[in-house]
Residue frames as a rotation matrix with the C-alpha (Angstrom) as fourth column:
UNK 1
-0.677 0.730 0.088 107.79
-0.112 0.015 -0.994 116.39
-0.727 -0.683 0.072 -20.01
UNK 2
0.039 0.795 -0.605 106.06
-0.934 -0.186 -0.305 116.88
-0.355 0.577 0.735 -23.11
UNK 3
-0.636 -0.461 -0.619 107.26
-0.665 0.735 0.135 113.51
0.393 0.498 -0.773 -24.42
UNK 4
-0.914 0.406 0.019 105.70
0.228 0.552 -0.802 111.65
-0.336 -0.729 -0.597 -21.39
UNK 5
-0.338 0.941 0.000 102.22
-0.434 -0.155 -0.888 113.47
-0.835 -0.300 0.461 -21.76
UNK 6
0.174 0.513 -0.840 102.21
-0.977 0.197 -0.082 112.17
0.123 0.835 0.536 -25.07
UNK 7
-0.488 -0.239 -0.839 102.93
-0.271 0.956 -0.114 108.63
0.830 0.171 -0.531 -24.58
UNK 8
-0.809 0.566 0.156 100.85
0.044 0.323 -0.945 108.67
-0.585 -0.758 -0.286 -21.39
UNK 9
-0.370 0.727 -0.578 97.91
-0.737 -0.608 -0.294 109.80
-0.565 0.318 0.761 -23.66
UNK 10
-0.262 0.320 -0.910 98.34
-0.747 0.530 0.401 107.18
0.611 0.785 0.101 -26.38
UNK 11
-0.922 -0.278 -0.270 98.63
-0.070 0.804 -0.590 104.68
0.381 -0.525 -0.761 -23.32
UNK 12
-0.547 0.836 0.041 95.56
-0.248 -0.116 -0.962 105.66
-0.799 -0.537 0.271 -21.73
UNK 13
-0.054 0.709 -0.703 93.63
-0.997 -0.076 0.000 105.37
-0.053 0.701 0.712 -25.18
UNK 14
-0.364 -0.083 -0.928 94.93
-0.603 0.781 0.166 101.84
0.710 0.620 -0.334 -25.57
UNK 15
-0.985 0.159 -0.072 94.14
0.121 0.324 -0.938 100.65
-0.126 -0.932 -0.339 -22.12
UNK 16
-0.370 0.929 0.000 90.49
-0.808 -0.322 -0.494 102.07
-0.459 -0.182 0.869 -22.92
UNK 17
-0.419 0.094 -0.903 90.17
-0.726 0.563 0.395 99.06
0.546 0.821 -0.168 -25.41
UNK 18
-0.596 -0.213 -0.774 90.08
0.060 0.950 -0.307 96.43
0.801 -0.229 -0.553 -22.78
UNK 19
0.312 0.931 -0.189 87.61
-0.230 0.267 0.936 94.80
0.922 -0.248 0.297 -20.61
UNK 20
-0.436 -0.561 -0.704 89.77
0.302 0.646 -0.701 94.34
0.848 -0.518 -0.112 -18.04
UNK 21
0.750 0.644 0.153 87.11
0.090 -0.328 0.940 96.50
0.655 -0.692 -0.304 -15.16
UNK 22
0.202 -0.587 0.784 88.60
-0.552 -0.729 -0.405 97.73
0.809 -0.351 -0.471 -11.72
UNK 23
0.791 -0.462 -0.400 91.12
0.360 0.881 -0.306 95.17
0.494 0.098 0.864 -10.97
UNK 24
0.525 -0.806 -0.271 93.85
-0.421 -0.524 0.741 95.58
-0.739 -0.275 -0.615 -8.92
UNK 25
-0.094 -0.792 0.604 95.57
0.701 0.378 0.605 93.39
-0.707 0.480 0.519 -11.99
UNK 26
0.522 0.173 0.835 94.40
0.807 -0.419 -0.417 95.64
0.278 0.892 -0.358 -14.59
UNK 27
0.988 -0.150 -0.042 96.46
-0.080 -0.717 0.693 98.18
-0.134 -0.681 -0.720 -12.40
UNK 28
0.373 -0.717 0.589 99.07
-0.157 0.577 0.801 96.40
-0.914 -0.391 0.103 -11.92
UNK 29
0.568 0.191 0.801 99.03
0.774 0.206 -0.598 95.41
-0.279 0.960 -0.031 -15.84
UNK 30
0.694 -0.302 0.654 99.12
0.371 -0.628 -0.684 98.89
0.617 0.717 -0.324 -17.08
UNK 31
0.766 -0.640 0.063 101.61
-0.321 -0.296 0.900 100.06
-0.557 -0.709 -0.432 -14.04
UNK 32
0.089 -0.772 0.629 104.18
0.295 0.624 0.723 97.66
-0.951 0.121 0.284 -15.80
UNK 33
0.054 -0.091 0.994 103.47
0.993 0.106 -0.045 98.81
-0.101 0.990 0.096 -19.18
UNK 34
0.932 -0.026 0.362 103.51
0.010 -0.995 -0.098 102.75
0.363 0.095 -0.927 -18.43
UNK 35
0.678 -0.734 -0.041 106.81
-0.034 -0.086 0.996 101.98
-0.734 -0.674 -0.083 -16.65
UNK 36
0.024 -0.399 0.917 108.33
0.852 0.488 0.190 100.12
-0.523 0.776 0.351 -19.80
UNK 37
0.573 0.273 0.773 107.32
0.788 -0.444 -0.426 103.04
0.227 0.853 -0.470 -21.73
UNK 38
0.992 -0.098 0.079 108.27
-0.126 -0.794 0.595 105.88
0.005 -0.600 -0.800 -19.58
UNK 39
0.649 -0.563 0.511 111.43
0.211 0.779 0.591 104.21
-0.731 -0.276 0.625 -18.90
UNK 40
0.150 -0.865 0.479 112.57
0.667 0.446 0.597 104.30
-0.730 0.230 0.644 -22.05
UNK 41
0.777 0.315 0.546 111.42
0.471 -0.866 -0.170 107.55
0.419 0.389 -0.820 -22.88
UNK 42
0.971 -0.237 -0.023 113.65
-0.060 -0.337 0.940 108.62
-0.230 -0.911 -0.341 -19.66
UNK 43
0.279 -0.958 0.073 116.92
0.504 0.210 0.838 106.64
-0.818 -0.197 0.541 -20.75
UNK 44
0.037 -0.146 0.989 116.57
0.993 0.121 -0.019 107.72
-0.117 0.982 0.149 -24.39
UNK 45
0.934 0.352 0.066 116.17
0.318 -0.900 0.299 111.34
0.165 -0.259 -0.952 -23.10
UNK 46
0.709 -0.706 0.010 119.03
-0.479 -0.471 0.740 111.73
-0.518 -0.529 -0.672 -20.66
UNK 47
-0.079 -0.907 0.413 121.28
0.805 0.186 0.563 110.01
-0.588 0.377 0.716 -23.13
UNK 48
0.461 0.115 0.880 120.46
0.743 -0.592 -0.312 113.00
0.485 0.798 -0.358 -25.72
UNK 49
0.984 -0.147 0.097 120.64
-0.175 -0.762 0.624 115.43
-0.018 -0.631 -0.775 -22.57
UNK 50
0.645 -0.764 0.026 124.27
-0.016 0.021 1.000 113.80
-0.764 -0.645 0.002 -21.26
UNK 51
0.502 -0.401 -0.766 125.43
-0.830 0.025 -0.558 112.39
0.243 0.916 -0.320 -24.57
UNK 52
-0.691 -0.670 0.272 126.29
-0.723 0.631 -0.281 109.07
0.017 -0.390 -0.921 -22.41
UNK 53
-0.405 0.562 -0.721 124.79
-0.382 0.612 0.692 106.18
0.831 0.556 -0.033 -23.11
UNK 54
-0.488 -0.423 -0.763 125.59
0.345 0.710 -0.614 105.06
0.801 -0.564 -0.200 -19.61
UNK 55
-0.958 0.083 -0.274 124.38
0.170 -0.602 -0.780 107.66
-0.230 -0.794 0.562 -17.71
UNK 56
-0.257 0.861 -0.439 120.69
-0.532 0.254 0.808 107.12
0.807 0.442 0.392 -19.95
UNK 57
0.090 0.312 -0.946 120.44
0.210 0.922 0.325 103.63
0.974 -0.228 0.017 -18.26
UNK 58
-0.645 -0.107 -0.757 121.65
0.688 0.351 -0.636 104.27
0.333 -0.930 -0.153 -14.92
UNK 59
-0.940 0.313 -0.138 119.34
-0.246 -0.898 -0.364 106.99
-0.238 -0.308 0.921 -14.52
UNK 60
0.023 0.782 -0.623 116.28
-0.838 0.355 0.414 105.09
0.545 0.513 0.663 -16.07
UNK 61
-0.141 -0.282 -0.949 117.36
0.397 0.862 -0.315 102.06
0.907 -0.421 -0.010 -13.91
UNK 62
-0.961 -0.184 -0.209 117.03
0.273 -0.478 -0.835 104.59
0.054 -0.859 0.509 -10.74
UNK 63
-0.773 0.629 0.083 113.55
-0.617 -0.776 0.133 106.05
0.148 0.052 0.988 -11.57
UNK 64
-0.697 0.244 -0.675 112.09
-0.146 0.873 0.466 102.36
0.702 0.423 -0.572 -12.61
UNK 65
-0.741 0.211 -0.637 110.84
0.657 0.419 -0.626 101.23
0.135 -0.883 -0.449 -8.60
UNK 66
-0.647 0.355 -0.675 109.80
0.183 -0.787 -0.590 104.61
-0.740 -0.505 0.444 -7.40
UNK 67
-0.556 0.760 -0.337 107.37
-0.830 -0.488 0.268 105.59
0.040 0.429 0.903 -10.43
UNK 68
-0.609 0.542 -0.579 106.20
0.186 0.807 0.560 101.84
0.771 0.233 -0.592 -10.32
UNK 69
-0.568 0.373 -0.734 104.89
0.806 0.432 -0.405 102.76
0.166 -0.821 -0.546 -7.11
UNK 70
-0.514 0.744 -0.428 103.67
0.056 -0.468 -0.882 105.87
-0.856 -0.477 0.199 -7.34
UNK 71
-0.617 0.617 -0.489 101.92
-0.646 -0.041 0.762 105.43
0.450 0.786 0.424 -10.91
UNK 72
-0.404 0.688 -0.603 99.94
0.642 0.683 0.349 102.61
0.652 -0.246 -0.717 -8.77
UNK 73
-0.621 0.105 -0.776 99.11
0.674 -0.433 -0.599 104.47
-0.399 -0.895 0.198 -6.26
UNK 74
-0.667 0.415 -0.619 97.76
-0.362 -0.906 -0.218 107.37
-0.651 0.079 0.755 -8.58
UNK 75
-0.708 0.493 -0.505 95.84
-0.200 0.546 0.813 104.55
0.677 0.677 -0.288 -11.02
UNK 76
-0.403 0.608 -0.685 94.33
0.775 0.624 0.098 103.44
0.486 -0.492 -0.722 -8.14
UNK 77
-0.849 -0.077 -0.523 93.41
0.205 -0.960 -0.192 107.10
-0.488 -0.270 0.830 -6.81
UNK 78
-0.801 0.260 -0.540 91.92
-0.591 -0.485 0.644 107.67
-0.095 0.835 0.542 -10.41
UNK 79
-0.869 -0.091 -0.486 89.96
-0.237 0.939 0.248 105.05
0.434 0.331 -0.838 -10.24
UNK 80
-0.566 0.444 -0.695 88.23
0.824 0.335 -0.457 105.31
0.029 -0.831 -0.555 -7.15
UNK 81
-0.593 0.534 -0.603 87.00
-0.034 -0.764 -0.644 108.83
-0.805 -0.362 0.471 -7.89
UNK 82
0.215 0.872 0.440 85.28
0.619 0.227 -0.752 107.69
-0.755 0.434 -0.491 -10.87
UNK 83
-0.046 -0.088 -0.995 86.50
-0.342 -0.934 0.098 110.63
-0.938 0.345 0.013 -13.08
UNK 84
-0.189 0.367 -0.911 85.01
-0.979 0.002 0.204 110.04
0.077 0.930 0.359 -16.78
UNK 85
-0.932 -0.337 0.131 84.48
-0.341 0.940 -0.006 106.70
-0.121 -0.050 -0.991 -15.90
UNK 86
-0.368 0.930 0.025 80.51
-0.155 -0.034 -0.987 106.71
-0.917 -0.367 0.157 -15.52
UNK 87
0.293 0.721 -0.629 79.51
-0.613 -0.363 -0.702 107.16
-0.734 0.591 0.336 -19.04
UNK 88
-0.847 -0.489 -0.206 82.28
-0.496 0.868 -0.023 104.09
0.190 0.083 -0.978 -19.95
UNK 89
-0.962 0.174 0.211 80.19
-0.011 0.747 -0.665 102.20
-0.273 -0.642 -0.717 -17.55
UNK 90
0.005 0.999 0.036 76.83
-0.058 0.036 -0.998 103.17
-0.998 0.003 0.058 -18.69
UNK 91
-0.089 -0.145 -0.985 77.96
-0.991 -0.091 0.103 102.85
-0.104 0.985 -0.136 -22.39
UNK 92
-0.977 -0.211 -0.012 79.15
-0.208 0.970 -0.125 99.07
0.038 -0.120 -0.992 -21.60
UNK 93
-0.611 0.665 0.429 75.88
0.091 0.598 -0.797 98.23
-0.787 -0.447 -0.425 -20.23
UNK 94
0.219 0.885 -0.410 73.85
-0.640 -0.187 -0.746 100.01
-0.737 0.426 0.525 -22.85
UNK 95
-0.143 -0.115 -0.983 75.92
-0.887 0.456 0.076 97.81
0.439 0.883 -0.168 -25.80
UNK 96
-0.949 -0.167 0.268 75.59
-0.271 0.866 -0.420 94.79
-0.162 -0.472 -0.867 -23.50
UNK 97
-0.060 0.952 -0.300 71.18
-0.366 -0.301 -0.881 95.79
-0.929 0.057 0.367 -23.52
UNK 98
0.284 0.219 -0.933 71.43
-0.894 -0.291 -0.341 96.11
-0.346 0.931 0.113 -27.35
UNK 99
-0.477 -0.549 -0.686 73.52
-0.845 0.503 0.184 92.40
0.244 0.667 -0.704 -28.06
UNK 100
-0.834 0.293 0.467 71.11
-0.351 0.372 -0.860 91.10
-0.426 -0.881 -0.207 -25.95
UNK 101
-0.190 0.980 -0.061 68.41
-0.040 -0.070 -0.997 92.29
-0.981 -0.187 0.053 -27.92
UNK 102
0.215 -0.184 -0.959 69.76
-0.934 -0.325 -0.147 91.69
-0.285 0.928 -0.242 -31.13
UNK 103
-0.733 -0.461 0.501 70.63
-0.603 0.781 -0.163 88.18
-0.316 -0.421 -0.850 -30.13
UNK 104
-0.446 0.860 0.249 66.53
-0.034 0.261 -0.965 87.21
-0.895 -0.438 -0.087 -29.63
């Protein structure tokens, strides 16, 4: 578990980078790329746990679908309530104000 919160974390910073606004693709986007990660956090786990390499993959190969769906589901959740998002949004605009006016 701890593994995940950290590699969700670094994900979430990097995702802050981009312009990509509230998209279902930008969802979608980082849905695929938190899977990928997660994923192979998961197989690389339960092979340590089992000591089978096999039993990594087929267990990481099971989880894949289901979290794709419900990590959308909760992006898109997160999203809609706005949580830290506001002061993003009013940052954006204010540097948008300022290149504007630096532009002239």
């Amino acid at each position: 578990m701890l593994t995940k919160m950290v590699l969700y974390y670094a994900h979430e910073r990097v995702w802050l980078r981009f312009e990509l606004g509230n998209s279902k693709t930008r969802h979608l986007i980082k849905t695929i790329t938190w899977r990928f990660i997660g994923t192979i956090d998961t197989i690389i786990l339960s092979w340590i746990i089992s000591g089978n390499p096999m039993t990594g993959l087929k267990i990481g190969a099971a989880e894949v679908f289901t979290k794709m769906i419900l990590y959308y589901l909760h992006e898109r959740a997160w999203y809609k309530i706005n949580y830290g998002l506001d002061n993003r949004h009013k940052l954006k605009k204010w540097k948008k104000i300022l290149q504007r006016t630096n532009l002239k």
